[in-house]
C-alpha positions as CSV (number, residue, x, y, z in Angstrom):
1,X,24.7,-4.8,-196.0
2,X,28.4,-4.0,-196.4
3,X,29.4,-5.5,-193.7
4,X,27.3,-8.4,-194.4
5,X,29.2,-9.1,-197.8
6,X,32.4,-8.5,-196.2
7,X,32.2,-11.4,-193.7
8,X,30.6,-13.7,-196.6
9,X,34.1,-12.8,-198.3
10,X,36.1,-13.4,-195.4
11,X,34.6,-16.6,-195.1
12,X,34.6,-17.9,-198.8
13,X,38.1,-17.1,-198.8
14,X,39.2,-19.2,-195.7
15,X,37.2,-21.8,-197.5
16,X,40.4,-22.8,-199.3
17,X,42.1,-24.7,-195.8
18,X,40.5,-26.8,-193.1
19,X,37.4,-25.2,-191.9
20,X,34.4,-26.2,-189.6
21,X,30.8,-25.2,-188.9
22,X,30.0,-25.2,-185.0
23,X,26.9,-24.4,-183.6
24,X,25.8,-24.6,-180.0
25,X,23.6,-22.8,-176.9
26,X,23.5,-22.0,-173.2
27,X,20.9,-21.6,-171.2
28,X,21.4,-19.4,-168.0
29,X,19.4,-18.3,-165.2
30,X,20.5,-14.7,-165.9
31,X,22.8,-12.7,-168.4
32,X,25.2,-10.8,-166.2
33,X,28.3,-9.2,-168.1
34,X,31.6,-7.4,-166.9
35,X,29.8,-7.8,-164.1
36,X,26.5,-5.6,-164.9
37,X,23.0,-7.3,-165.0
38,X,21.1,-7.5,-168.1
39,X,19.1,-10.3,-166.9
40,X,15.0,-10.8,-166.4
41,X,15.1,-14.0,-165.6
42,X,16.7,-17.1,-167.9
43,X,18.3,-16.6,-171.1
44,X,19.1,-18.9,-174.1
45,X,22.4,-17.5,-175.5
46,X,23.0,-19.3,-178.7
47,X,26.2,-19.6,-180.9
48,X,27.0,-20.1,-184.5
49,X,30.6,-20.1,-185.2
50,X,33.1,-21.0,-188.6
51,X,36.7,-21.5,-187.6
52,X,39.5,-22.0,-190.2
53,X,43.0,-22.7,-188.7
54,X,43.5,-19.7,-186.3
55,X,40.8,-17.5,-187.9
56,X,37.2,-17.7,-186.4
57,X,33.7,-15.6,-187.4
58,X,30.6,-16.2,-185.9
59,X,27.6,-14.7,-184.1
60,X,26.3,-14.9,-180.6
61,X,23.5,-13.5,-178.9
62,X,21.6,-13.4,-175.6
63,X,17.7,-13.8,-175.6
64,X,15.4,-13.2,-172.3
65,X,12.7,-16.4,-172.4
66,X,10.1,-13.7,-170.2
67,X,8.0,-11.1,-171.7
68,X,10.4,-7.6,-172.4
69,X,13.1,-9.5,-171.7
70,X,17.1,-7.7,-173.2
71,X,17.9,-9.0,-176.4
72,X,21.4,-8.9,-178.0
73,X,22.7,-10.2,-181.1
74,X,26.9,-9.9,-181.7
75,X,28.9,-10.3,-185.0
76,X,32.7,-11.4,-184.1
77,X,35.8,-11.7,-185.9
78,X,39.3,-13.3,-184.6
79,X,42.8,-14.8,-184.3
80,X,44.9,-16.8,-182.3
81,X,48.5,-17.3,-182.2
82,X,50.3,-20.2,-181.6
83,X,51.8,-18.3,-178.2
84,X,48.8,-17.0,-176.5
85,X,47.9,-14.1,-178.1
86,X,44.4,-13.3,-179.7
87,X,42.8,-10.0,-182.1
88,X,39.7,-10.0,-182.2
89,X,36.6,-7.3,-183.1
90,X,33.2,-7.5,-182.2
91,X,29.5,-6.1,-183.5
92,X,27.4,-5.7,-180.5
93,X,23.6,-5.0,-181.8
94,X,20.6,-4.8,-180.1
95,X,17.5,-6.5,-181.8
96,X,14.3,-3.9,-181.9
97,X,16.1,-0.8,-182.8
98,X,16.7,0.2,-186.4
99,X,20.3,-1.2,-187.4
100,X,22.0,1.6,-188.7
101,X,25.3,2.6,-190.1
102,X,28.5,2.9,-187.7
103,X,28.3,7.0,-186.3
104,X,23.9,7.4,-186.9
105,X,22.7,9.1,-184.1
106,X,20.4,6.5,-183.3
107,X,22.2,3.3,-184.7
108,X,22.2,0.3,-182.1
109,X,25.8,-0.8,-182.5
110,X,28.7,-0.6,-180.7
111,X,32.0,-1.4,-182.0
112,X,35.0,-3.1,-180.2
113,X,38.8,-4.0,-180.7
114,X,39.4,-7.1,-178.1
115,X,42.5,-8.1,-177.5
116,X,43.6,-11.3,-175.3
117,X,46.5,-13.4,-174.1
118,X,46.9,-16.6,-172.4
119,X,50.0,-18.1,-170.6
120,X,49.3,-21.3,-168.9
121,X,46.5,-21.0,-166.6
122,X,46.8,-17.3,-166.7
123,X,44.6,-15.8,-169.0
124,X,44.6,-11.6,-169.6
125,X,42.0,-9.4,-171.7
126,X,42.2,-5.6,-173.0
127,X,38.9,-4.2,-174.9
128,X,39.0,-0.9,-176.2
129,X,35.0,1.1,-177.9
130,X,35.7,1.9,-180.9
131,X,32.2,3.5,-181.4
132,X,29.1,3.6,-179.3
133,X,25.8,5.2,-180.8
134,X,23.3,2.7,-178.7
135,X,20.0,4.5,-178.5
136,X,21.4,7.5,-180.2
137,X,24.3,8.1,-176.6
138,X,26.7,8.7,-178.7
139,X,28.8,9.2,-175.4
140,X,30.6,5.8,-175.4
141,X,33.6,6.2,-177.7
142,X,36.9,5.3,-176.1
143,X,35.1,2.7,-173.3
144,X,38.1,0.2,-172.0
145,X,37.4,-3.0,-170.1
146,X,40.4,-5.5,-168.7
147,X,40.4,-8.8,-166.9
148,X,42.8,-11.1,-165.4
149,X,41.7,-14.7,-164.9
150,X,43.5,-17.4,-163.3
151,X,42.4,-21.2,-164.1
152,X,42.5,-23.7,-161.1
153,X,41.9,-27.6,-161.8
154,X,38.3,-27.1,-161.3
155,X,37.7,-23.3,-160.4
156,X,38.4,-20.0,-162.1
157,X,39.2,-16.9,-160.3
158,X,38.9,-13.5,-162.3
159,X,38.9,-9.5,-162.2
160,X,37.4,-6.6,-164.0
161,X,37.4,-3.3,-164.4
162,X,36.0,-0.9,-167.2
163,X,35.1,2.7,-167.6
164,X,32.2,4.5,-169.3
165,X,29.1,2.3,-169.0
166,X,30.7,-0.2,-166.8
167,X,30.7,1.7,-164.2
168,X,27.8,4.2,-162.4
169,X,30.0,7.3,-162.6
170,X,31.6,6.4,-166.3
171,X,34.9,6.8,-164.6
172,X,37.4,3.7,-164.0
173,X,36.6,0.9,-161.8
174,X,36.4,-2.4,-160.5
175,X,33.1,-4.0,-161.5
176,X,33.9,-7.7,-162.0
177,X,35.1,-10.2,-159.4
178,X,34.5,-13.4,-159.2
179,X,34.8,-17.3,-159.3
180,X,33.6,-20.0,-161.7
181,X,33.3,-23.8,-161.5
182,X,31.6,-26.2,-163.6
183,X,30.9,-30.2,-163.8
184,X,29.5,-32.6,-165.9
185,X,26.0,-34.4,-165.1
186,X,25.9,-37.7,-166.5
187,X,22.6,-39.3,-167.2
188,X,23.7,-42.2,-169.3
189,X,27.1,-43.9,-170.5
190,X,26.3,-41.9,-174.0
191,X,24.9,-38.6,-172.7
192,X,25.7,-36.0,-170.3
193,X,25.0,-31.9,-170.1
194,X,27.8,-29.7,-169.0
195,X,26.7,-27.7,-165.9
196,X,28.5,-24.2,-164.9
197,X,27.9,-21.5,-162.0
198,X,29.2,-18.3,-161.6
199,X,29.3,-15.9,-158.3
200,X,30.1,-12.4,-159.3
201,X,30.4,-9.7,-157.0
202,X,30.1,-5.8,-158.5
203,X,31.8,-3.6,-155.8
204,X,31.2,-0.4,-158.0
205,X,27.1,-0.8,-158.5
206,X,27.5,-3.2,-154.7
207,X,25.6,-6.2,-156.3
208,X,26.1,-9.9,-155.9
209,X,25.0,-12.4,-158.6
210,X,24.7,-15.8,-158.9
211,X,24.5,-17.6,-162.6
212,X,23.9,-21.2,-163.5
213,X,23.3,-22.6,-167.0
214,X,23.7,-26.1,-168.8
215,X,25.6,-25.9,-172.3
216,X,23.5,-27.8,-175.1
């Protein structure tokens, strides 16, 4: 609940310059992320976002349409400077476990700091755990991911490599390579759905996935 009141703040208080309301979904044929597969099939992955000048909050989450299916629901918080740089923190919660407080031994939250940088069509992310006490683990604290994308005219290349629950061992590895492309399919003069795919090859768990989804 505090945290709930904080971001209610944070928001009524950037309500003072330009601000705008976005909302908006994908739909994907699996959730695969940092390269580890959370998919059972397609997912609708929904966002809600408020943006005022550099500052953005919003929520996004990932929701398996088959029975069982892994369910997440996120709470983000960020800034970007005018030269490429961008803080950012997010809330990762998992729907059907009890929410918690921050440090319960069997809270379903994991906190952390994100931190990212673009430079033309180079684009470089840090992400440091903060705290991890999913399903009462407890074991997480201190998890860091980075990636390195590069941004062709119509593909994107990028790299990852995380420790702790990235990777089968906990220890540091590559887990994320991969390459991106996306179009538009055009039905009519007034309406078209954006169409992206996704190869992403995991050489620490040796998997290959493939991802499509249409943004709505």
């Amino acid at each position: 609940m505090k945290r709930v009141i904080l971001l209610l703040t944070i928001v009524m208080a950037a309500s003072a310059i330009k601000a705008q309301f976005s909302v908006g979904t994908d739909l994907v044929s699996r959730y695969v992320f940092r390269g580890v597969d959370y998919g059972n099939g397609a997912a609708l992955q929904p966002t809600v976002e408020y943006a005022a000048g550099n500052f953005a909050i919003g929520a996004w989450g990932s929701f398996g349409l088959s029975g069982g299916s892994f369910s997440e629901a996120d709470l983000y918080a960020s800034y970007s400077f005018d030269f490429g740089l961008s803080l950012g923190v997010t809330d990762y919660y998992y729907p059907g476990f009890k929410w918690g407080e921050f440090g319960d031994s069997i809270s379903s939250h994991a906190l952390e700091l994100n931190l990212g940088y673009e430079i033309g069509s180079l684009s470089l992310a840090g992400n440091y755990m903060l705290n991890n006490s999913i399903y009462g683990a407890g074991t997480e604290d201190g998890t860091m991911y980075f990636e390195a994308g590069y941004a062709f005219d119509n593909v994107d290349l990028f790299i990852g490599a995380g420790d702790g629950w990235h990777s089968l061992k906990r220890d540091f590895q590559v887990v994320n390579i991969g390459v991106g492309t996306s179009k538009e399919i055009k039905f009519s003069e007034s309406f078209s759905l954006p169409l992206f795919g996704q190869v992403i090859m995991n050489p620490n768990s040796e998997q290959l996935h493939i991802v499509v989804g249409i943004s709505l």
